[in-house]
N, C-alpha and C positions, 0 to 999 in steps of 0.2 A: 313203392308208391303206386295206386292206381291209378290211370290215368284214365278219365270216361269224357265222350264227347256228349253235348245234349244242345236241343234248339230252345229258343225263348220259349217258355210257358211247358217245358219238361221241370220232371220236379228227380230227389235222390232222395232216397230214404236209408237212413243208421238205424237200426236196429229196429225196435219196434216202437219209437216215440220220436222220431228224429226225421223232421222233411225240409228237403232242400227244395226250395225250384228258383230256377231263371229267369227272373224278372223279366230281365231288358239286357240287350246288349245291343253297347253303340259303338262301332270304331274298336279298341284295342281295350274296354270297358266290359266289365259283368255287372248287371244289379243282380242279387241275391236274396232272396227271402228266406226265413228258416222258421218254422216251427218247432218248437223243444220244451219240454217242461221247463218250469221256474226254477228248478235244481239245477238244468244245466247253466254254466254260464259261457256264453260264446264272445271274442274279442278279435278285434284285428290284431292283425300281430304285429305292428307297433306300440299299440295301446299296453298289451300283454306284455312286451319286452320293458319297457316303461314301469309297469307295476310290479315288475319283477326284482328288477334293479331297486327299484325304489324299497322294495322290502330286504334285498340285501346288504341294502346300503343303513337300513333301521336295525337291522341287525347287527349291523359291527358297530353303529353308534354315529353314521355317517351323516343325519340330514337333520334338518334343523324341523321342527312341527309345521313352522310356514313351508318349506319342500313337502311334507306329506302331506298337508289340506290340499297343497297344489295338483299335485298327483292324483289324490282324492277324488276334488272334483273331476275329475277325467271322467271316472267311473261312472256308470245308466247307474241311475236313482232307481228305484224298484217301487212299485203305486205298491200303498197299505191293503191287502187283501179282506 
């Protein structure tokens, strides 16, 4: 893992489409901003462990359609380009 220090209003850049910067930090908080194309998709990883389960569990025949609209809605809506 790398581990990088940076002050409010530095940014991190992945490759060559990918920018991170540091909002704001308050107390034992980060705000986070990221630019990234519309391909990538980025989640907190709870949200992400959530949709993951939720697809495993579709998979072995475990959830009922009201559990996956639920989950659903979790998900960023994407604006009609």
């Amino acid at each position: 893992m790398l581990v990088l220090s940076r002050k409010s209003g530095q940014k991190l850049l992945i490759g060559d489409n990918i920018e991170i910067t540091v909002v704001e930090i308050r107390g034992d908080s980060v705000k986070l901003g990221f630019k990234a194309p519309r391909s990538v998709q980025i989640y907190r990883e709870e949200l992400y462990n959530e949709i993951r389960q939720a697809n495993e569990q579709a998979h072995r025949g475990g959830h009922s359609k009201a559990q996956l609209d639920s989950v659903m809605n979790l998900l960023p809506r994407k604006k009609p380009t």
